[in-house]
C-alpha positions as CSV (number, residue, x, y, z in Angstrom):
1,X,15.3,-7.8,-23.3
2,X,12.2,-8.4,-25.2
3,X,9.7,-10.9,-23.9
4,X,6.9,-12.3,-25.8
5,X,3.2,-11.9,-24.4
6,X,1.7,-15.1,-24.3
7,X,-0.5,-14.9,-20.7
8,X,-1.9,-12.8,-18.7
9,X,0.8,-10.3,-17.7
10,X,0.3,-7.4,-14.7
11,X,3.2,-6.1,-14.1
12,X,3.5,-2.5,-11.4
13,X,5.4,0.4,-10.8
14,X,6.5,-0.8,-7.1
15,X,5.7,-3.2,-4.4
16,X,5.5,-2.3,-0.4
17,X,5.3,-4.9,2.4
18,X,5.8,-2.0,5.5
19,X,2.6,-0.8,7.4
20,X,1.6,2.8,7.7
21,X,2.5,3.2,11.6
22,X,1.1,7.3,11.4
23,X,-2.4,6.3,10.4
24,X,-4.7,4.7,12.5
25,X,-8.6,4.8,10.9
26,X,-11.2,4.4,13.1
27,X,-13.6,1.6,12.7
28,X,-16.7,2.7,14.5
29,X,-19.8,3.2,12.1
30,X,-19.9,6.9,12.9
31,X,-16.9,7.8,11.6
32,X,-17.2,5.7,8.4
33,X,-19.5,7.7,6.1
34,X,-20.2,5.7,2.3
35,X,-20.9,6.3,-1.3
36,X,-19.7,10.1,-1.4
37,X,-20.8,11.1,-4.7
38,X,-19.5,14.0,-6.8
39,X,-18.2,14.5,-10.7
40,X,-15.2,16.3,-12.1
41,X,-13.5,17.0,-15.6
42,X,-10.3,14.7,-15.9
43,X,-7.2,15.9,-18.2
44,X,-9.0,15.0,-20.8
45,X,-11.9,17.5,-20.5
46,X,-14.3,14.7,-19.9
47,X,-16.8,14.7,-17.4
48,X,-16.3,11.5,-15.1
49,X,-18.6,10.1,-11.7
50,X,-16.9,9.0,-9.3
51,X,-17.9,8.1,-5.6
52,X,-15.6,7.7,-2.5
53,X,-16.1,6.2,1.2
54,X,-14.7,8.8,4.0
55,X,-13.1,6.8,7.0
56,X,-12.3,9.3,10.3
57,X,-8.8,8.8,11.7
58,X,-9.5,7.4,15.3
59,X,-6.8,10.3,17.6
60,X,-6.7,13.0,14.6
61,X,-10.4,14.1,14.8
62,X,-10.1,16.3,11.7
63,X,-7.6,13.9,9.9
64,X,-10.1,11.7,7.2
65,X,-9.0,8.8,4.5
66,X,-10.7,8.3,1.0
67,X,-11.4,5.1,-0.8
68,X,-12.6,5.3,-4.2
69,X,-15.2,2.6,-4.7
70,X,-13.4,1.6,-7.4
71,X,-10.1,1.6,-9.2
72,X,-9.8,5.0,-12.0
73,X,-8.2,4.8,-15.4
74,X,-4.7,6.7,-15.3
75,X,-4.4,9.6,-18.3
76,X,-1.2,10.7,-19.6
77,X,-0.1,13.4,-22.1
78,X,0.7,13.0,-25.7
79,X,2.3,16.0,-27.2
80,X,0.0,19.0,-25.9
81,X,-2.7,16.2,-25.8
82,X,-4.3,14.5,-22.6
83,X,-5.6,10.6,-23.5
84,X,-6.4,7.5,-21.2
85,X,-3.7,5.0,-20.6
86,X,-5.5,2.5,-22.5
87,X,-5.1,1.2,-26.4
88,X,-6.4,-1.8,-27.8
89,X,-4.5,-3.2,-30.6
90,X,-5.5,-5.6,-33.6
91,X,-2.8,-7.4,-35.0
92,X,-2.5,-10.3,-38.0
93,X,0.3,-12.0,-39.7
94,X,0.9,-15.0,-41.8
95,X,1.4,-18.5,-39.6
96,X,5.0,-19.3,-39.7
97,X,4.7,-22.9,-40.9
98,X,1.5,-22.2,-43.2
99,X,2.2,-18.9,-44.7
100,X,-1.4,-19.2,-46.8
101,X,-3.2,-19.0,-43.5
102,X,-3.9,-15.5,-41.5
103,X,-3.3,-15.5,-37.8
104,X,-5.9,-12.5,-36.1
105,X,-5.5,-11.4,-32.7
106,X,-4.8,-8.7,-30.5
107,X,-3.6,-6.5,-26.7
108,X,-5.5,-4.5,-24.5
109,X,-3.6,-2.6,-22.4
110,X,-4.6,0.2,-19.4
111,X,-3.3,1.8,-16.4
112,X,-5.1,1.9,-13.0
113,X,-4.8,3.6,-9.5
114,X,-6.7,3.8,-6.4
115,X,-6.3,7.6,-6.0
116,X,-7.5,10.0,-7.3
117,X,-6.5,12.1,-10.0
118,X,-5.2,16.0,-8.6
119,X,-8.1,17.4,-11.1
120,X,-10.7,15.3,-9.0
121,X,-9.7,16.5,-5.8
122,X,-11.5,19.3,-5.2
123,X,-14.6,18.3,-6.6
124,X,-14.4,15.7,-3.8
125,X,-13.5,17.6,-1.0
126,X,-16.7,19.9,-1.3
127,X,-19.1,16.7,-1.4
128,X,-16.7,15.3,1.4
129,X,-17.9,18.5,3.4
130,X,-21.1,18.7,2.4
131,X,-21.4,14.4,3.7
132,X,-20.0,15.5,7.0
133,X,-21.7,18.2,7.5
134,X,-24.9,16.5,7.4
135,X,-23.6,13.6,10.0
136,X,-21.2,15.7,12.6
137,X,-22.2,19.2,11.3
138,X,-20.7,22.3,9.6
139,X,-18.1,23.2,12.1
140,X,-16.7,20.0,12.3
141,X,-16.4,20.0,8.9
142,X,-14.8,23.4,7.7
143,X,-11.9,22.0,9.8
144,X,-11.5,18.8,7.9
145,X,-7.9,17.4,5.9
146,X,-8.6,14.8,3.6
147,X,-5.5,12.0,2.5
148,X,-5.8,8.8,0.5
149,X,-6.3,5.8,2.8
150,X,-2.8,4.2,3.7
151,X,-2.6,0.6,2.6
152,X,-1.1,-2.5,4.6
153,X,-1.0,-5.1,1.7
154,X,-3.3,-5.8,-1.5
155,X,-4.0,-8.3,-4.7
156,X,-4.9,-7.2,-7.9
157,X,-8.2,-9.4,-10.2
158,X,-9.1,-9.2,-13.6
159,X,-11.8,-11.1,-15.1
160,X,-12.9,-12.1,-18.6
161,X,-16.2,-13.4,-19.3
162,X,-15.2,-16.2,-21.4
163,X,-11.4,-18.2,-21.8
164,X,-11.8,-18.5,-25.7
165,X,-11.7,-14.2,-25.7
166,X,-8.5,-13.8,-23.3
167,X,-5.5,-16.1,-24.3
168,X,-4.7,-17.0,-20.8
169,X,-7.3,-18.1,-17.8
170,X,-8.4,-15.1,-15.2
171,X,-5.9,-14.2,-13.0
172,X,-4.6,-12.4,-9.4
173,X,-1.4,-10.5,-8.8
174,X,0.1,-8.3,-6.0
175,X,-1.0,-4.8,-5.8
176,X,0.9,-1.4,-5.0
177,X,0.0,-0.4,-1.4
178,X,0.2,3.2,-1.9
179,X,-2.9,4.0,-3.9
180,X,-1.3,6.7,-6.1
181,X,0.8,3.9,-7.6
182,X,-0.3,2.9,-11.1
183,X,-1.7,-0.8,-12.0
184,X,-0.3,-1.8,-15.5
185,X,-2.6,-4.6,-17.1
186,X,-1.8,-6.1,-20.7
187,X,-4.2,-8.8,-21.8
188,X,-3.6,-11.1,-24.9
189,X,-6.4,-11.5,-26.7
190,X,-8.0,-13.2,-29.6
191,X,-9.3,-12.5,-32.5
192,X,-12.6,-13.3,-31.3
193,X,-11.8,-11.6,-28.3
194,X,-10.5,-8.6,-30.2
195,X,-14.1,-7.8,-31.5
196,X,-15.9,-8.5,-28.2
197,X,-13.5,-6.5,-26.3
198,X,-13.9,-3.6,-28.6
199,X,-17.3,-3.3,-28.2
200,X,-17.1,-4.1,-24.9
201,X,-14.3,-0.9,-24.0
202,X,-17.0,1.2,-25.7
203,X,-19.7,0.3,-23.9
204,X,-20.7,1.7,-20.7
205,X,-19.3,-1.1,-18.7
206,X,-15.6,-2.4,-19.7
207,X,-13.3,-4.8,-18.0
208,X,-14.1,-6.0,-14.7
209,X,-10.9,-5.1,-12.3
210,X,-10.6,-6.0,-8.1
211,X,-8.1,-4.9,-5.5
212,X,-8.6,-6.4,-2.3
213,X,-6.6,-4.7,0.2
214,X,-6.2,-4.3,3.9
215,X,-5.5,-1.6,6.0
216,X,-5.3,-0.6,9.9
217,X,-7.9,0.6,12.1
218,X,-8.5,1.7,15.6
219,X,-11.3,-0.1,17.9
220,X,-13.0,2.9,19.5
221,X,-11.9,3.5,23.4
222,X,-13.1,1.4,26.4
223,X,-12.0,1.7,29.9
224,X,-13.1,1.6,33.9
225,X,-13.1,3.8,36.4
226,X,-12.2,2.0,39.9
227,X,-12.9,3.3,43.0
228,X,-11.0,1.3,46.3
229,X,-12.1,1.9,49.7
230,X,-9.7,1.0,52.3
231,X,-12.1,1.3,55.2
232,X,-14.3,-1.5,53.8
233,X,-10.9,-3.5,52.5
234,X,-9.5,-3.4,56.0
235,X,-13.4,-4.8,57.5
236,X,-13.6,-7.6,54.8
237,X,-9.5,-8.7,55.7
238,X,-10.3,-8.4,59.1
239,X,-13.2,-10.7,59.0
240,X,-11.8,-13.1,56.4
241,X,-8.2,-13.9,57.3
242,X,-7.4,-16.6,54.6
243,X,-9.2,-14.6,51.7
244,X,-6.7,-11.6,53.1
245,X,-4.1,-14.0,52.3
246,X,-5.4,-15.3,48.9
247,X,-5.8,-11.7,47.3
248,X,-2.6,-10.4,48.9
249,X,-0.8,-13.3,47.1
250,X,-2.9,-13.0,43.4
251,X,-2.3,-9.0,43.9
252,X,1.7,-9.8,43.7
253,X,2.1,-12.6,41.4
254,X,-0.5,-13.7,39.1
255,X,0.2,-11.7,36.0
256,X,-2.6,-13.8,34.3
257,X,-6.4,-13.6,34.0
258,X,-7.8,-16.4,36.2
259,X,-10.3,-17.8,37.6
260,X,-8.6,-16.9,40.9
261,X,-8.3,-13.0,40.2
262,X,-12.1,-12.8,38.8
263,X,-13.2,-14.9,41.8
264,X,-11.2,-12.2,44.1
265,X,-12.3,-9.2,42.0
266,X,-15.8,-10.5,42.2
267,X,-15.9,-10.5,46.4
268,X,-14.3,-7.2,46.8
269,X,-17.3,-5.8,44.3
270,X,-19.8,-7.5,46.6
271,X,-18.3,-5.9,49.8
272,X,-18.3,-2.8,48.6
273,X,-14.2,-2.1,48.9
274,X,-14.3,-1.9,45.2
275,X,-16.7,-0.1,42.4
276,X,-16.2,-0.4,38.7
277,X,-17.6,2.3,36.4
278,X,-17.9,1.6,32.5
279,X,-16.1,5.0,30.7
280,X,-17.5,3.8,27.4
281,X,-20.3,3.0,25.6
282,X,-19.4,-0.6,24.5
283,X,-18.1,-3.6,26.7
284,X,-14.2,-4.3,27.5
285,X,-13.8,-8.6,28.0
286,X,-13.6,-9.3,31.4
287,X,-10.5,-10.7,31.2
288,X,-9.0,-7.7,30.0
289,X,-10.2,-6.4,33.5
290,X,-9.2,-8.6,35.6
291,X,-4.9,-8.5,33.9
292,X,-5.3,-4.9,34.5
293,X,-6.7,-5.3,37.9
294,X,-3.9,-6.7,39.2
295,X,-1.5,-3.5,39.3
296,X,-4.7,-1.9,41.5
297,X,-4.9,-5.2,44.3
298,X,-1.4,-4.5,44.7
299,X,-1.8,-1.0,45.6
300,X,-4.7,-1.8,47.9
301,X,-2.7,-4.4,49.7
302,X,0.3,-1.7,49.9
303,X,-2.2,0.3,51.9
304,X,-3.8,-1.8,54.0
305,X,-1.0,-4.7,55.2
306,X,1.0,-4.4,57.6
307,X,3.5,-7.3,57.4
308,X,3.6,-9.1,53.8
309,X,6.3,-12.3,53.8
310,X,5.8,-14.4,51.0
311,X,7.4,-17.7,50.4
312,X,11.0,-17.6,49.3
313,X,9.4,-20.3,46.2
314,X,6.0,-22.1,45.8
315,X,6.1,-25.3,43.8
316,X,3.0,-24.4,40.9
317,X,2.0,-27.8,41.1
318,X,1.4,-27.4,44.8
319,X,-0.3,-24.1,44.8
320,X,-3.7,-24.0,46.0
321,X,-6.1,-22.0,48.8
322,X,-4.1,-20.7,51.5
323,X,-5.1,-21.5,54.9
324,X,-6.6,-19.4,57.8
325,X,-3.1,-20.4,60.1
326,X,-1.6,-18.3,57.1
327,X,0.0,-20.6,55.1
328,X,-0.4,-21.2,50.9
329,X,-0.1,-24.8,49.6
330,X,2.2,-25.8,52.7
331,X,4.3,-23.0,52.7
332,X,4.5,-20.6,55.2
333,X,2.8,-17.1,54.7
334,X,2.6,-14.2,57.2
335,X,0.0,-11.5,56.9
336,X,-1.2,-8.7,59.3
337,X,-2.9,-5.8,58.8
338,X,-2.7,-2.1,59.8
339,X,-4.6,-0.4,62.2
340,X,-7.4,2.0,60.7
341,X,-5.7,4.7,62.5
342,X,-2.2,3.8,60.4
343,X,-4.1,3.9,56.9
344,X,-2.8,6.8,55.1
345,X,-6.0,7.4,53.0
346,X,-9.4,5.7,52.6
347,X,-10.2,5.6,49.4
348,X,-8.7,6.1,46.0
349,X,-9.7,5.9,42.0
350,X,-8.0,4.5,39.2
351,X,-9.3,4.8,35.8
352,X,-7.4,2.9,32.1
353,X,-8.7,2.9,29.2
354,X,-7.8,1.0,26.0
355,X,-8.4,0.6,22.0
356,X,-7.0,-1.7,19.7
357,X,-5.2,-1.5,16.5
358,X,-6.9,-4.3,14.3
359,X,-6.3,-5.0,10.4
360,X,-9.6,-4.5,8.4
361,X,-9.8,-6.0,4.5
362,X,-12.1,-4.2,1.8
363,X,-12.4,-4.4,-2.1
364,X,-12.8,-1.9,-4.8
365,X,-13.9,-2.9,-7.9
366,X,-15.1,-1.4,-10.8
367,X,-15.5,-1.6,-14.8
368,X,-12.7,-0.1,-17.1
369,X,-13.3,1.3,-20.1
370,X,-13.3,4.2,-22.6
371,X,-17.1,4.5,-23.4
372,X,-17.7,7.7,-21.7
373,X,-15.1,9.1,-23.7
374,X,-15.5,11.4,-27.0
375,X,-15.1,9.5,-30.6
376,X,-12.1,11.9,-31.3
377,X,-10.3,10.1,-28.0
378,X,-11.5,6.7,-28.8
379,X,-10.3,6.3,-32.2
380,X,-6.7,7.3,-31.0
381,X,-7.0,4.2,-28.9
382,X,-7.4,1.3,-31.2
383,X,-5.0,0.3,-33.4
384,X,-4.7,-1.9,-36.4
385,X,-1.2,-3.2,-37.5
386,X,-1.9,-5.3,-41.4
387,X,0.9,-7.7,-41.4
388,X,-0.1,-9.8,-43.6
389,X,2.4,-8.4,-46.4
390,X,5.8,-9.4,-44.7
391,X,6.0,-11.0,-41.3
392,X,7.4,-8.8,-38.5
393,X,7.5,-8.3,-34.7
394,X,6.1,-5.8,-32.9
395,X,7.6,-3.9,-30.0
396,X,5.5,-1.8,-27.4
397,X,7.1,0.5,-25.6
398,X,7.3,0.3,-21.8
399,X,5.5,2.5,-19.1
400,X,8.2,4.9,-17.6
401,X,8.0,5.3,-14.1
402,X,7.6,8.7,-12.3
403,X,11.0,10.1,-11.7
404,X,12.9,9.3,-14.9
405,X,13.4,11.9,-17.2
406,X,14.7,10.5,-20.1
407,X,15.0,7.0,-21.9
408,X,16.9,6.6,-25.6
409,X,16.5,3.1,-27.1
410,X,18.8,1.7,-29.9
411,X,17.3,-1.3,-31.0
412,X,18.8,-3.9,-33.2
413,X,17.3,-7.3,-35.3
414,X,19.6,-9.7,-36.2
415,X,19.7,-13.4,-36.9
416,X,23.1,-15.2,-37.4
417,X,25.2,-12.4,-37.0
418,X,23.7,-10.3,-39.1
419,X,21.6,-7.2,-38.9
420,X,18.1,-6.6,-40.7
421,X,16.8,-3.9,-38.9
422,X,17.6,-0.6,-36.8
423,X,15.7,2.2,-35.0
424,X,16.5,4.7,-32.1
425,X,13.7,6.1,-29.6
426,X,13.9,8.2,-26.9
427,X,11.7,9.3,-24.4
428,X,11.3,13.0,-22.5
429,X,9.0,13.3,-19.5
430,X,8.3,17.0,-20.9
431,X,6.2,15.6,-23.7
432,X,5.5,12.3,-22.9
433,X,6.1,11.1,-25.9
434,X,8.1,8.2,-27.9
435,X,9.9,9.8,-30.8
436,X,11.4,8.1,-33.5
437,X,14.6,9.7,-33.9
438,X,15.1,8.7,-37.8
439,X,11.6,9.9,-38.7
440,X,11.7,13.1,-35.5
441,X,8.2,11.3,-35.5
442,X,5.9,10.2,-32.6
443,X,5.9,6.5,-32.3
444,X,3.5,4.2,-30.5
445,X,5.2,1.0,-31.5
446,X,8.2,-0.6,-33.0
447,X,8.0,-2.9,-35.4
448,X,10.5,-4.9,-38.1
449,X,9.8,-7.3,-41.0
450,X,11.3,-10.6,-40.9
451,X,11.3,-10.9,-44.6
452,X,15.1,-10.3,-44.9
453,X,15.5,-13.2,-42.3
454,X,13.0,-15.4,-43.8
455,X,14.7,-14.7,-47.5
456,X,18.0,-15.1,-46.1
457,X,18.0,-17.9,-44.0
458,X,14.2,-19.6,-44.3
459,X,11.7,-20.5,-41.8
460,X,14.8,-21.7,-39.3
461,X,16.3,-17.8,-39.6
462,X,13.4,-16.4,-38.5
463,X,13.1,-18.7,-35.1
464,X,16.2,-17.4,-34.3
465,X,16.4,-13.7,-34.9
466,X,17.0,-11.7,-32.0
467,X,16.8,-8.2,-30.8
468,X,19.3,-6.8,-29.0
469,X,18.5,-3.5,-27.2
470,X,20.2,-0.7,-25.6
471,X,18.8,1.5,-23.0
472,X,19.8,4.4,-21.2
473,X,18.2,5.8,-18.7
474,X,18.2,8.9,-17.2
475,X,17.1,11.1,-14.2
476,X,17.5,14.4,-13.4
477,X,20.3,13.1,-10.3
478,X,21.9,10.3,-12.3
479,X,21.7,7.7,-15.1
480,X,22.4,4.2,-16.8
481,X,23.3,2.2,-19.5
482,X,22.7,-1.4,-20.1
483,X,22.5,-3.6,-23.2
484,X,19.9,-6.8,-23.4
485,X,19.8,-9.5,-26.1
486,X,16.4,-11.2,-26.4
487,X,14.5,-13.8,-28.7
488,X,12.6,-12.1,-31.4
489,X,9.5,-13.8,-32.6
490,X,6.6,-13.3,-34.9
491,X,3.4,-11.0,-33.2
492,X,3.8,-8.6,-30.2
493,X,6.3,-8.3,-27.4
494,X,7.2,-5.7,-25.0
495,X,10.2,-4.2,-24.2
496,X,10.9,-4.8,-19.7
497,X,12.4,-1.5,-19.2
498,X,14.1,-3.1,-15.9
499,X,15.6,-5.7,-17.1
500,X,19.8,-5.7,-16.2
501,X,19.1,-2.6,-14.5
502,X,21.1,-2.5,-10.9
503,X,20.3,0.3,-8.3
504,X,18.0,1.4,-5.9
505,X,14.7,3.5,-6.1
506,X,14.3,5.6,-3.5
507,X,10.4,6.4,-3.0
508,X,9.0,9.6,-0.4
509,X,5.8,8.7,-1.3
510,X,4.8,7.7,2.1
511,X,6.2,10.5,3.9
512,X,4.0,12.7,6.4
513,X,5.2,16.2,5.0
514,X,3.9,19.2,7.4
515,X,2.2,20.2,3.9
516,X,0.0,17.0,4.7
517,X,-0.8,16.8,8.0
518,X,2.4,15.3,9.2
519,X,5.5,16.7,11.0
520,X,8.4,16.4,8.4
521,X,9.7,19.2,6.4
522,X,12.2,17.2,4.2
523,X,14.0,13.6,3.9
524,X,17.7,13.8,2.9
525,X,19.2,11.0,1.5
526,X,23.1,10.2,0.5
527,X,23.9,6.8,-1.7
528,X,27.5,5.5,-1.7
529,X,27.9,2.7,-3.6
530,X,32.2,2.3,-4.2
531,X,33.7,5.6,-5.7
532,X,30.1,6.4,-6.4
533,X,28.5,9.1,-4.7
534,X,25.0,10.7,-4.9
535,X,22.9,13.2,-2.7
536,X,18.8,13.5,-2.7
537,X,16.4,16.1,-0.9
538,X,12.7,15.2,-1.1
539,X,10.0,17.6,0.0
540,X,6.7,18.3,-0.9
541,X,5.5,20.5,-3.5
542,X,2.0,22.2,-4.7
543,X,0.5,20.9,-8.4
544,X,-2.6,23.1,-9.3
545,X,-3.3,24.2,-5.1
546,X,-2.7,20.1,-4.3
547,X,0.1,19.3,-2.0
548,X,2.1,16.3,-3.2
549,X,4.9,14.0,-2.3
550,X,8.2,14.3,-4.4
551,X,8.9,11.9,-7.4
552,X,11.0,9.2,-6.9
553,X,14.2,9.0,-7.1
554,X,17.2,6.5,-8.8
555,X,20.3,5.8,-7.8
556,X,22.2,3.5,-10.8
557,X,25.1,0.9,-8.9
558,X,28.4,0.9,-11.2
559,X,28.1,-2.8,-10.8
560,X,25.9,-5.9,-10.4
561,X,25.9,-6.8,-6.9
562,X,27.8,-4.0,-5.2
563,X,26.7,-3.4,-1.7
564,X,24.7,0.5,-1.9
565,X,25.1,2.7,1.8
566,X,22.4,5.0,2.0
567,X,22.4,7.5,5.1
568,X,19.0,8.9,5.4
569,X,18.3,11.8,7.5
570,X,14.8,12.9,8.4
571,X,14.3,16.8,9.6
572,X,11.2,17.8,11.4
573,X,8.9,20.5,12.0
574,X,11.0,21.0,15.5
575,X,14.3,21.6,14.2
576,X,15.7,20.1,17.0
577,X,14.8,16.8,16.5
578,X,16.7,15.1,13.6
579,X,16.5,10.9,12.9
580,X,19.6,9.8,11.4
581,X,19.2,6.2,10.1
582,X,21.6,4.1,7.7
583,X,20.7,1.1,5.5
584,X,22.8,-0.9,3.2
585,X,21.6,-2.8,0.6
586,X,22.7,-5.5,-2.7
587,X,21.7,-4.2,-5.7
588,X,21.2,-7.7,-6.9
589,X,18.5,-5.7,-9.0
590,X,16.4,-2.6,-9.2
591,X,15.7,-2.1,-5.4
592,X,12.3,-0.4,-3.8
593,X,13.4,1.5,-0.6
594,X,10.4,3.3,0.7
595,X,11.8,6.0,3.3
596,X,8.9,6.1,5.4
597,X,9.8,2.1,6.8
598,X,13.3,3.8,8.3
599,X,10.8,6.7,10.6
C-alpha cells in the first residue's frame, strides 16, 4: 500500500519491551570510564571519529559494555559500491488546481544505529585497552570482552531548527532497544528547507538526532559482619527479664523494620552481645539492617532460651512492652533461660551482603550528516526529479530488513478501471540493489506520469488513481505474497513493505552465544501454523574476525489470524542442560518474537 508522506515519519526495523536479565552494569564511578576516543575507515573508505563510554559489568569483572556518544550513520552496498544510508531528494511538479504554478519541495532520508559498525570494532577495542589500562592496569585489561550495552527501553528525537524548513513540527518516537537495530528517519521538507538542509548535510554538523534510553545497573556491594556473644546475651537477659522477653518476641515475629527492632538492636550493641562490622566502603540504610537482623535475634534466642511459649494470638492493636511478670500486652508469655553450662557455644558470626539492580537513563546525541564524506559520495546522494513536464508520483523504495533475501514488486497505476502505468522491481540481498526488471537497470525510485489520467479523465481522474502493488517476499527458509491497493497522489510516497503481511519474525539477536561471552551454543526453533510447518537453527557466526548474532528469521502464516506454535529449544555449553519452552501466538500482523524473553 502506498502512503503519502506528509509529516514527520520514523518508522524501525523492530521494537523490544523485555529487559536484558544476563547483563548487569555496574554503576560505581570506577568502573565507568568516558569519552574513549579512537578513528576507523567505514565501508566507504572514509575516515570517521568516533568516541565511546566503557561501563564494567558489576559480577563479570572482564565482561565491559560500549555506548557510542552518539548515534552513527548506517552504510549499505550499491552494486560493488559502499554509500551512506542517506539521499536527499528535490522534487517539483505543477499544483493540481493551478497547473501555471510550480510546487518545490523535497525528502531527507537516513539510517541510524547505536552500535557500531564491524569495521570500527577493532579500532575501538585497542583504545578501549589502552583507557583501561591506564585506570586498572595492563593485566586487567589484556583479559577484557567488550559487547554493546543491552538496552531496557528508548525514544527516538529529531530536531529542525526552524518549522517553515521541515513540513511537520519536531518530533519523538520509540527506539529499537538492541543498538545494532537500524533507526529509519524520512523528513518532508520544503523548498526552502531543501536548500538549507543541503547545505546543512554538507556541513560539518547535519541533523540533530537523540535517543534516550535506559538500561540496568548494579549498586556496588554492601554488607555486615555480626558477631553474637552468648555469654554477654545470657548476662544482659539475666539482668533484664522483660527486655529478654521483648527481643525474644521481635526475634520471632516482627518481619518489619521498626522502631522496636532498632531500639533492640541498639541495646544489644551497647552491651557488648552484639558487634557490627561495615564489609564495604559505602553505607547500607539502617533499616535494611535491622529486616535482616531479625533471622540473627532468632538464632541468638535459639541459643540462649530455655523455655519459649508465645501466645497462641496477640490482638496488634493491643501489643505493647511486655511486662517483667512475663506477660506481652495482657497475654501470657513464659521465658527462661539456659544455664551457661547448657550453652552450646559462646559466640558466633554472621556476615550478608547485598547490591541492587537499579534502572539508569542516558542520552546519545549527535549531528548526522554527509560532510566528511568525499564529493564523488555526496553527489550520489542528492537527487533532483523535474516534474514539471507531466505530473507524476513518485515511489521510494522501502528499507529491507536483515534476513530477507529477496523482494519482487509488480506495481500497477490505474484510475477507473484502467491501467496507465506498469513496472517490476526486485530486490537481492547479494547486491543490494533495486533493479528494474524492464530496463535490467538499477533503480532508486519509481515514478509514473499522471498525464494519461489527467487527459483521460481531468483533474477528478487524477485524485483518484490508485496503485496497486504486489509483493513477494522471500527468505532463504520461506516466503510470501500479498497484493495492496493504495491512493496515488501527486509528489512522493513510499511503499510500507509490511503492510498485509501475516507472520512472525523471529529475532536471536539478543542471545548470549558462548562466541560472546554467554553459555549458548545454538537456539532451535520449529513454527506450526495449520498444515504449515517450518524449522530454524540460529547460531553465531564470524564476519571479518567479529562474532555476530544470526540474521533474523520469518516465518509467513497461510492466513490472517491463524494462531502460530513455536517450540523453541535452547542448547547450552553443558549439553546436558536443554530449555524447552513453547509460545503461541495471532499473527494478526507481522509479529516480533525476540528469543532471548523465553531464557
Amino acid at each position: 500500500m502506498i502512503k503519502k508522506i506528509a509529516n514527520l515519519c520514523i518508522t524501525f526495523s523492530a521494537l523490544l519491551t523485555a529487559q536484558s536479565t544476563w547483563a548487569q552494569t555496574s554503576v560505581a564511578a570506577e568502573n565507568i570510564i568516558d569519552t574513549v576516543i579512537f578513528s576507523y575507515l567505514d565501508d566507504t573508505k572514509t575516515t570517521q571519529n568516533a568516541d565511546v563510554t566503557l561501563i564494567r559489568d558489576e559480577h563479570d569483572i572482564d565482561q565491559w559494555y560500549y555506548v557510542p556518544s552518539r548515534p552513527i550513520l548506517v552504510t549499505t552496498k550499491v552494486g560493488d559500491k559502499s554509500v551512506p544510508q542517506f539521499t536527499l531528494l528535490r522534487y517539483d511538479y505543477p499544483d493540481p488546481i493551478n497547473p501555471t504554478t510550480i510546487l518545490r519541495g523535497g525528502l531527507l532520508s537516513f539510517s541510524a544505529r547505536l552500535s557500531l559498525p564491524p569495521e570500527a570494532l577493532n579500532a575501538m577495542k585497542i583504545a578501549a585497552i589502552d583507557s583501561i589500562a591506564k585506570r586498572k592496569g595492563r593485566v586487567v585489561a589484556e583479559k577484557i570482552r567488550i559487547a554493546a550495552l543491552p538496552i531496557n527501553s528508548a525514544t527516538v528525537s529529531i530536531y529542525s531548527a526552524d518549522n517553515n524548513l521541515v513540513g511537520a513540527a519536531e518530533g519523538t518516537g520509540t527506539a529499537p532497544t538492541f543498538a545494532s537495530q537500524a533507526m529509519a528517519f524520512t523528513l518532508p521538507l520544503t523548498q526552502l528547507g531543501t536548500s538549507v538542509f543541503e547545505e546543512l548535510i554538507k556541513s560539518p554538523t547535519g541533523v540533530r538526532t537523540a535517543v534516550q534510553f535506559t538500561y540496568n545497573g548494579t549498586t556496588p556491594k554492601c554488607g555486615y559482619e555480626v558477631t553474637a556473644d552468648y555469654l554477654q546475651v545470657h548476662n544482659h537477659y539475666s539482668k533484664n527479664e522483660k527486655f529478654a522477653a521483648r527481643a525474644s518476641y521481635y526475634g520471632l515475629f516482627s518481619a518489619s523494620v521498626s522502631k522496636e527492632a532498632a531500639e533492640i538492636r541498639e541495646e544489644l550493641t551497647k552491651s557488648g552481645a552484639l558487634k557490627i562490622k561495615m564489609l564495604a566502603s559505602n553505607q547500607c540504610p539502617s533499616e535494611r539492617l535491622d529486616s535482616l537482623i531479625q533471622p540473627i535475634l532468632k538464632r541468638i534466642n535459639d541459643q540462649v532460651l530455655d523455655t519459649l511459649k508465645p501466645p497462641e494470638k496477640i490482638d496488634p492493636a493491643n501489643v505493647g512492652t511486655p511486662s517483667t511478670g512475663g506477660f506481652f500486652g495482657g497475654a501470657g508469655y513464659s521465658v527462661a533461660l539456659k544455664k551457661v553450662s547448657e550453652l552450646r557455644r559462646l559466640n558466633e558470626t554472621f556476615s550478608f551482603e547485598q547490591t541492587n539492580i537499579v534502572e539508569r537513563s542516558t542520552v546519545a546525541q549527535g549531528f548526522i550528516g554527509i560532510g566528511n564524506y568525499p564529493d564523488s559520495i555526496k553527489k550520489d546522494l542528492i537527487l533532483t526529479i523535474d516534474g514539471t513536464i507531466n505530473p507524476g508520483t513518485y515511489i521510494a523504495f522501502p528499507q529491507i530488513p536483515q534476513g530477507i533475501s529477496r523482494v519482487d514488486l509488480d506495481i500497477t497505476l490505474q484510475a477507473k478501471g484502467r491501467s496507465f502505468g506498469f513496472g517490476q522491481y526486485q530486490y537481492l540481498r547479494e547486491l543490494n540493489t533495486w533493479k528494474n526488471l524492464q530496463s535490467g537497470r538499477t533503480s532508486d525510485r519509481i515514478s509514473f506520469s499522471m498525464a494519461g489520467i489527467e487527459q483521460a479523465y481531468g483533474k477528478q481522474g487524477i485524485n483518484e488513481a490508485q496503485v496497486s502493488i504486489s509483493k513477494v517476499l522471500s527468505t532463504k527458509d520461506d516466503y510470501t505474497k500479498v497484493v495492496t491497493v493504495g491512493s496515488a497522489s501527486q509528489g512522493a510516497a513510499s511503499v510500507e513493505l509490511q503492510d498485509g503481511l501475516f507472520g512472525v519474525r523471529i529475532s536471536p539477536s539478543a542471545i548470549p552465544f558462548k562466541e560472546v561471552g554467554g553459555d549458548i551454543v545454538r537456539v532451535q526453533v520449529i513454527a506450526k501454523s495449520g498444515s504449515k510447518n517450518k524449522y530454524y537453527n540460529f547460531q553465531a557466526f564470524n564476519a571479518n574476525g567479529v562474532w555476530q548474532s544470526s540474521s533474523d528469521a520469518y516465518f509467513f502464516s497461510p492466513e490472517r489470524d491463524a494462531p502460530i506454535e513455536l517450540i523453541i529449544r535452547f542448547i547450552h555449553n553443558d549439553k546436558s542442560k536443554i530449555v524447552t519452552r513453547t509460545h503461541t501466538v495471532n499473527a494478526s500482523g507481522m509479529l516480533d518474537l525476540f528469543l532471548e524473553e523465553f531464557l
